[in-house]
N, C-alpha and C positions, 0 to 999 in steps of 0.2 A: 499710634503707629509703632513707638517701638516696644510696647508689648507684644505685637504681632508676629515683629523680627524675631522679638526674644524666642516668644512659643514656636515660633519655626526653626528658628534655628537648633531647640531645645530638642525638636522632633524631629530632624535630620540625623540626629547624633545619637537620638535613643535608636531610631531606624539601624543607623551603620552598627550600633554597639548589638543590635540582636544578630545582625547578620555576619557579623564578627562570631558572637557567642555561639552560633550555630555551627559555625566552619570550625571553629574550636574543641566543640562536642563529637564532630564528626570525624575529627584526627584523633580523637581518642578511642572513638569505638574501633578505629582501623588501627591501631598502637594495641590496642589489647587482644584484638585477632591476630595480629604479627606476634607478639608474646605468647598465646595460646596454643601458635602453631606452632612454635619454636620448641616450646614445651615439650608438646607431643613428638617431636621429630625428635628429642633430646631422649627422652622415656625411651621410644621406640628400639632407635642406635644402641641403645644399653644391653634391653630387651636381646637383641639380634645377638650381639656380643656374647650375651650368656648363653645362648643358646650355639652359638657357633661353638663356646668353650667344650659344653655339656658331648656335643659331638667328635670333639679331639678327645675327648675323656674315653669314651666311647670306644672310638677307633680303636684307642692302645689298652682298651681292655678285650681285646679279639686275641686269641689265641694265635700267636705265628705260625702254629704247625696247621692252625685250621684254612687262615690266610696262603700257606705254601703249597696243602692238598685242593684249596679252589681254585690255585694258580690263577690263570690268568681274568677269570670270573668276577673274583675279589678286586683285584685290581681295578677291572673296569668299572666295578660298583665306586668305588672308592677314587677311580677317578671322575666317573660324573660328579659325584657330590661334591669335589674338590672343584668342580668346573661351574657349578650354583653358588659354590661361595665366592668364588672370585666377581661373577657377573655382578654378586648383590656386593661387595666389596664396591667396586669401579660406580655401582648408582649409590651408594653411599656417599664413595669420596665425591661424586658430584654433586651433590646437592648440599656437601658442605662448602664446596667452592663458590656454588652459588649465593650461598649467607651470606660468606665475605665477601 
């Protein structure tokens, strides 16, 4: 009899210890898709940034007189696109609020 206790009890515990080990496995694979994603949002923000730079570079290699004779034309070009970076600005900053 009490080997039977023993091999039972022996096999409740291998039982709990797989089922452990599998909830274990499973926080990791979701810990390296949180890392992965984190990643790619990191790359991205970078990405955007140089590309917003590239676009102020840009801008102030436009001629003033050519900007003064489009009048008011230029302007409104130059303010939509000022009005797309701000939009993508505000969904950046939120989604780094939401990390933290």
């Amino acid at each position: 009899m009490q080997f039977t206790e023993l091999k039972s009890k022996l096999e409740e515990k291998i039982k709990a210890l797989e089922e452990e080990k599998n909830l274990v496995v499973e926080e990791i694979k979701q810990l390296k898709e949180v890392v992965e994603l984190s990643k790619r949002a990191k790359d991205l923000e970078d990405e955007v940034g140089k590309l917003k730079k590239e676009v102020e570079t840009l801008k102030g290699q436009i001629p003033r007189e050519l900007l003064q004779k489009l009048g008011v034309l230029a302007s409104e070009v130059l303010g939509e696109a000022e009005k797309g970076e701000r939009s993508e600005e505000e969904a950046c900053s939120g989604y780094e609020e939401e990390l933290f």
